[in-house]
C-alpha positions as CSV (number, residue, x, y, z in Angstrom):
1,X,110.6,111.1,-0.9
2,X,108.2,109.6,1.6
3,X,108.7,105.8,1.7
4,X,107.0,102.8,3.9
5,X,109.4,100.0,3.1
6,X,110.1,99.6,-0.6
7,X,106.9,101.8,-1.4
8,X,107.2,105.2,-2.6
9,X,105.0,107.8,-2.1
10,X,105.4,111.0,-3.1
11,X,107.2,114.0,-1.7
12,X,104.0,114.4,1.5
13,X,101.4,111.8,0.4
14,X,97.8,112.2,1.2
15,X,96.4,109.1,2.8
16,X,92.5,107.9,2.6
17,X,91.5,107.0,5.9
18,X,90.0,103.7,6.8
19,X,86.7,104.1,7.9
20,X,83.9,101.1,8.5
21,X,81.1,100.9,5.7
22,X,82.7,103.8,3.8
23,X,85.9,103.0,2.3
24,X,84.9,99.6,0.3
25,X,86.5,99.6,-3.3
26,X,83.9,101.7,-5.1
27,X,84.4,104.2,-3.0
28,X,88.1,104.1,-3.1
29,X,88.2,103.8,-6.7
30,X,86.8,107.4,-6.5
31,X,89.5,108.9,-4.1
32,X,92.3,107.1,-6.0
33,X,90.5,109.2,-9.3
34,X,90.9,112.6,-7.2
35,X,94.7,112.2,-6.1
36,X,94.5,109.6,-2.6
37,X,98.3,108.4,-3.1
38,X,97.6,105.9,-0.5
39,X,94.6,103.6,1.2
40,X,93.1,101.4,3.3
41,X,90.7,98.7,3.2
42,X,87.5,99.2,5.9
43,X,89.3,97.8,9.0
44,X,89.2,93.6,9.1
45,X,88.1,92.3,12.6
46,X,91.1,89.1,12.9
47,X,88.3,87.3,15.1
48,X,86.1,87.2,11.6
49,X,88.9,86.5,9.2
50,X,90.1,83.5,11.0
51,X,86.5,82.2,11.6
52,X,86.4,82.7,7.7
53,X,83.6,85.1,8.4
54,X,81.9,86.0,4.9
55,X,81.9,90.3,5.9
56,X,85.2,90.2,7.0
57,X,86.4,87.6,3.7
58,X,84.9,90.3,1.3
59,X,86.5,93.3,2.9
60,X,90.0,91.7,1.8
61,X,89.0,92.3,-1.8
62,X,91.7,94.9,-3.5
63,X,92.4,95.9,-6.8
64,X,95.8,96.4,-9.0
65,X,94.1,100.0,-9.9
66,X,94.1,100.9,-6.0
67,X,98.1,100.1,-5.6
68,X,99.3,101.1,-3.3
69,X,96.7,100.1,-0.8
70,X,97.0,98.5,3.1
71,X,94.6,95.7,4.9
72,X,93.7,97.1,7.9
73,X,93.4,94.4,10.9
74,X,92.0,95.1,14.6
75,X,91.6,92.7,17.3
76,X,92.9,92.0,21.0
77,X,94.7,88.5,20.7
78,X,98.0,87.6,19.6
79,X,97.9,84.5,18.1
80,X,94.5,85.7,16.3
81,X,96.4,88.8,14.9
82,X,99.3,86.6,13.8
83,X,97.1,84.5,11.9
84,X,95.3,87.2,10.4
85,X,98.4,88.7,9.2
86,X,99.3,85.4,7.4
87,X,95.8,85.5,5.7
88,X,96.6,89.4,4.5
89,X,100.1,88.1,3.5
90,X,98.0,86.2,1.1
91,X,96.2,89.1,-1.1
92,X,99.3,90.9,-1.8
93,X,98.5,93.8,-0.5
94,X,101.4,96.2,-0.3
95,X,101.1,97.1,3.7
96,X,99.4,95.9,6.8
97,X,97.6,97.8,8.9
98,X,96.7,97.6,12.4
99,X,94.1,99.7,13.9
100,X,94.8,101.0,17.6
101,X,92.4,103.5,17.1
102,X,89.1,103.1,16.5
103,X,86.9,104.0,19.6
104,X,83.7,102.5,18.5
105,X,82.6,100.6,21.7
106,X,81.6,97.2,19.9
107,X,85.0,97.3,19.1
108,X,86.7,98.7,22.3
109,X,84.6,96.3,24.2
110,X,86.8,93.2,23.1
111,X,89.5,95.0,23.7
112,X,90.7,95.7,20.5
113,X,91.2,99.3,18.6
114,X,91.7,101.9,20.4
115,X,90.7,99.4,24.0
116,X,94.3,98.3,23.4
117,X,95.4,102.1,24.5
118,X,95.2,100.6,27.8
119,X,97.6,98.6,27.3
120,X,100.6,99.2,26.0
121,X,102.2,95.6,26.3
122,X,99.9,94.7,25.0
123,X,99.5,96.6,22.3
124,X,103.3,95.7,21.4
125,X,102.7,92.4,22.0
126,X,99.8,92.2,19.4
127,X,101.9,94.3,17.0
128,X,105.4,91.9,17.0
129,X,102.5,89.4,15.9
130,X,101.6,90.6,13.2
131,X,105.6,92.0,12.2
132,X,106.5,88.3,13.1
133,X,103.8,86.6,10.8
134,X,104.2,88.8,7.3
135,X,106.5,89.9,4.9
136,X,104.4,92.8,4.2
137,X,105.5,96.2,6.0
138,X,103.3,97.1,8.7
139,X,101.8,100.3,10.1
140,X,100.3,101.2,12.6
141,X,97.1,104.0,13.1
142,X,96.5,105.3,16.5
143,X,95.4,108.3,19.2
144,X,96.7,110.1,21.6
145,X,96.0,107.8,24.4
146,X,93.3,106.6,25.9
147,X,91.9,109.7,28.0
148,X,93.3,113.2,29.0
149,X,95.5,111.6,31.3
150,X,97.0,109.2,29.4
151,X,98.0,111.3,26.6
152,X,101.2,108.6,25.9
153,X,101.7,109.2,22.4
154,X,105.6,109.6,22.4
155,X,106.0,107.0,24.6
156,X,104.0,104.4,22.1
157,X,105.5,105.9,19.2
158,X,109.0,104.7,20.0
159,X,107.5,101.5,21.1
160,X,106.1,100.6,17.9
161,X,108.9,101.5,16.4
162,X,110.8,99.2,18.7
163,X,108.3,96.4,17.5
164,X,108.8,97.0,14.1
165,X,106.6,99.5,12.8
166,X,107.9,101.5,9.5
167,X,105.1,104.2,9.5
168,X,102.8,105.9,12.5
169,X,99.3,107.5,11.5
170,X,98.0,109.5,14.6
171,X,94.6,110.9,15.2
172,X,95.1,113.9,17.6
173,X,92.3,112.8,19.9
174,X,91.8,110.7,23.0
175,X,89.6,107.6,22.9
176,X,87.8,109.5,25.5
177,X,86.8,112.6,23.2
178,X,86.1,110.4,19.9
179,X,85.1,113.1,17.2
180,X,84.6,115.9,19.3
181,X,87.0,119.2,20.1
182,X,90.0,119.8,18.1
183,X,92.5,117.4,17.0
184,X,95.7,118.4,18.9
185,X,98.5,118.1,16.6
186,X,101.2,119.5,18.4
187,X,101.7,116.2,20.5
188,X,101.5,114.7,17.0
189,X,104.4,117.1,16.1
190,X,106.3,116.0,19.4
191,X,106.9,112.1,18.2
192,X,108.0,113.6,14.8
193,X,110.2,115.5,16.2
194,X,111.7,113.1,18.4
195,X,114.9,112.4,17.6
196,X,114.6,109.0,17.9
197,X,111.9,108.5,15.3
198,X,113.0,107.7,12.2
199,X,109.8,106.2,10.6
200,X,107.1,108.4,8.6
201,X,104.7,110.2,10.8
202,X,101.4,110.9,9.7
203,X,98.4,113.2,10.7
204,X,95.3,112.5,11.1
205,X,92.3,114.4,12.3
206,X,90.3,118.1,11.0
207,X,91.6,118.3,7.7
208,X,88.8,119.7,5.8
209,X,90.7,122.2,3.4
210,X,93.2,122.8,1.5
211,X,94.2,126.3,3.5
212,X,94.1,124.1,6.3
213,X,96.2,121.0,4.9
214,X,99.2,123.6,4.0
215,X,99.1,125.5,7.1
216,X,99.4,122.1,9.0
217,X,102.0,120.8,6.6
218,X,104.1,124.0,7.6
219,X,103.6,124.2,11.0
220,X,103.5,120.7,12.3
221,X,105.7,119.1,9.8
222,X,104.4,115.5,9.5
223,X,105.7,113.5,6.2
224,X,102.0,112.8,4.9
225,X,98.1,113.5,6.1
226,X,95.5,111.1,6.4
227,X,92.1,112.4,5.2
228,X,88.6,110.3,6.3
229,X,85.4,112.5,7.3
230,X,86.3,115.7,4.6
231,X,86.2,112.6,1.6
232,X,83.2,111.2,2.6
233,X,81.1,112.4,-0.4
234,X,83.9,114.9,-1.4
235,X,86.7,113.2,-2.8
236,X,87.7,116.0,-4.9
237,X,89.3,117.2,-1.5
238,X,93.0,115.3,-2.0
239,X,93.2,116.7,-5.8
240,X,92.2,120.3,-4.6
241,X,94.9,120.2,-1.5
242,X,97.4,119.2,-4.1
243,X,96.6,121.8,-6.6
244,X,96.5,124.4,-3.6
245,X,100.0,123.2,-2.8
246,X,101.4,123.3,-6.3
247,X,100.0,126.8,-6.9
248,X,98.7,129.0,-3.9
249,X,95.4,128.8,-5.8
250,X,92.0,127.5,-4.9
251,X,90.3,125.2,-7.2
252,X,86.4,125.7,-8.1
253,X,84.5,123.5,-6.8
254,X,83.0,120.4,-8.8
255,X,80.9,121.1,-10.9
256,X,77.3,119.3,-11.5
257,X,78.9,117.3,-14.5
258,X,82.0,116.0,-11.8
259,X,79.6,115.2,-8.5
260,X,77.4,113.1,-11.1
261,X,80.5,111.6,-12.7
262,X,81.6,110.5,-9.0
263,X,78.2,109.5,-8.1
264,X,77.7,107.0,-10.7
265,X,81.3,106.1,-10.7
266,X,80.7,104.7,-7.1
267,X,77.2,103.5,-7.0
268,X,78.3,101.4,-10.6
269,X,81.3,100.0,-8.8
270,X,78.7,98.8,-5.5
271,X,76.5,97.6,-8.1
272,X,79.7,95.0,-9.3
273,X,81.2,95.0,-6.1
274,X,78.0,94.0,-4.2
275,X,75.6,93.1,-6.7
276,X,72.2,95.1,-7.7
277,X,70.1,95.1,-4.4
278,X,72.7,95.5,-1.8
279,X,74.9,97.9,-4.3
280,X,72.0,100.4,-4.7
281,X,70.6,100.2,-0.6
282,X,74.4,100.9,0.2
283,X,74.6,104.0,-2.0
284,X,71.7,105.6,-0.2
285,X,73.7,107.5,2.2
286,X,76.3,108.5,0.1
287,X,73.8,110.7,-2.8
288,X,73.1,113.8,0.1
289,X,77.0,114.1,0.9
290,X,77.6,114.2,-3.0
291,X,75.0,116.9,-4.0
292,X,75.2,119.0,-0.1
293,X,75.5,122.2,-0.1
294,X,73.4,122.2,-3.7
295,X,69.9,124.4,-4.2
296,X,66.7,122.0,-4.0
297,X,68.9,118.5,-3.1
298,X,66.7,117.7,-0.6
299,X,63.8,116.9,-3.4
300,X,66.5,114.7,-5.3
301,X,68.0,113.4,-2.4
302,X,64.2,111.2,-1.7
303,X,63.8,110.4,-4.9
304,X,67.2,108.7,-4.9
305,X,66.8,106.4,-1.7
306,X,63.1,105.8,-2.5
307,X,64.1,103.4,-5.7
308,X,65.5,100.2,-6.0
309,X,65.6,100.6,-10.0
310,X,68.5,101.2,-11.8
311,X,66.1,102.8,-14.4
312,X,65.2,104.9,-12.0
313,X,68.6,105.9,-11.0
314,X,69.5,106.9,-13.7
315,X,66.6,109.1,-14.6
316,X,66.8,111.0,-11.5
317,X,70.5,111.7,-12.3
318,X,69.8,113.2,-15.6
319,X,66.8,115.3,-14.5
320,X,69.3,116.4,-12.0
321,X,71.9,117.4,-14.4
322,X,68.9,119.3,-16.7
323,X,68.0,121.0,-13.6
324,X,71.0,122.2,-12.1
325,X,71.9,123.3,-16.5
326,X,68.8,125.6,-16.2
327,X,69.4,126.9,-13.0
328,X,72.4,128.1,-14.2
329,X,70.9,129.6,-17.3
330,X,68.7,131.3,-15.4
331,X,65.7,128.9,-16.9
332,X,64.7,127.7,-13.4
């Protein structure tokens, strides 16, 4: 049994990533459907929370159907973390988050995500902070390092243990190679198998399959894997993986029925979440990554970002669903 404090999570959970102006609550609510067994909120700048900006407010909303769920926090001060992790404290979330990794360079500009790679006093400095100021457990996500030099990943993996840390997620990349070339696990591998680590370590980074999730389960074995680009519009990904480990099998893939169940699942919970005209604008880019890889999506893909009506919406979806039945019927 994997646990992060008191929380349990399975025997090797699967872990939504945190990703910016994807993983809001409509979107999670999906994921937590398909199998996610544990996620994060969009990362929460402590600079905005403590300047009660209104972006950064909102992104603290969580919901008792998401449990468990983490805040993530990012920033490059001490006392600002510290009092960010006081104003988490106060959602009852069920983990803190801090985000070492994220190499946008708005971000790594102000020193914060993974900026802070540089840094490693700091970076323990800014993570006693935030231990210091909750009661909540806290976690850490990270990289490799900074650049191909400063692959220090077992170095900082004790440290934040050191600080306080009771779980490590680790993106096998540099800062310096952001998305690009493979994800090297096997210095992901070398803090879990450090003897001295005693906290859950979890991968991060290429996980697009179920084949893949198991062979990486077996041959680097982490406690857990964190899954962000493979769900974006496929959030079927952490129920298939799962099924894949229980059985050997292969799940089919979801059908018409399921992507349009997902895709009004989530564009019904922006619509709450974020109100009518912001709700169905921040849906746009999500309708191509639910119908990709379908015959003639390209023709319902514009007609879905060209309305602002709900009407609309939800005509499209069922001459979509008529479609795709007669295509299969051999009508089309």
């Amino acid at each position: 049994m994997v646990k992060i404090g008191n929380i349990e999570l399975g025997e090797f959970p699967l872990l939504l990533a945190p990703m910016e102006d994807v993983s809001d609550p409509p979107f999670r609510a999906v994921c937590k459907e398909n199998g996610a067994d544990l996620m994060y909120t969009e990362f929460i700048s402590s600079e905005g929370l403590i300047r009660d900006a209104m972006k950064s407010r909102q992104k603290l909303d969580i919901f008792d159907y998401e449990k468990p769920i983490g805040i993530q926090i990012f920033g490059g001060d001490e006392d600002a973390m510290a009092l960010s992790a006081k104003i988490v404290d106060t959602t009852a979330p069920d983990l803190l988050d801090i985000n070492f990794g994220c190499p946008v360079k708005k971000v790594v500009c102000k020193g914060a995500g993974a900026g802070v790679l540089k840094d490693i006093e700091l970076m323990v400095r800014l993570t006693k902070a935030c231990v210091r100021s909750t009661k909540l457990p806290v976690t850490v996500k990270t990289r490799l390092g900074w650049d191909s030099n400063t692959k220090n990943i077992e170095e900082v993996a004790e440290r934040m243990q050191d600080a306080g840390v009771q779980a490590l997620t680790i993106h096998g990349r540099t800062r310096a190679q952001l998305y690009k070339g493979e994800a090297e696990w096997e210095l992901i591998a070398a803090v879990k198998n450090n003897p001295r680590i005693h906290i859950p370590i979890f991968g991060n980074g290429d996980i697009d399959s179920p084949q893949k999730a198991l062979e990486y389960r077996n041959r680097y074995g982490v406690d857990g894997i964190m899954i962000g680009r493979a769900a974006i519009g496929y959030p079927w990904i952490f129920r298939e993986i799962k099924h894949y480990f229980a059985t050997g099998e292969v799940l089919n893939p979801p059908t018409i029925e399921e992507r349009l169940y997902a895709v009004k699942k989530h564009l019904y919970g922006a619509l709450k979440w974020k109100g009518p005209k912001v709700g169905i604008l921040e849906m746009r880019p999500h309708y191509g990554s639910y119908l990709k890889g379908l015959s003639h999506v390209r023709e319902f893909r514009t007609r879905l970002v060209s309305t602002e009506n709900l009407e609309e919406l939800e005509q499209i979806f069922e001459d979509i669903a008529a479609f795709y039945s007669n295509e299969m019927m051999g009508v089309v």
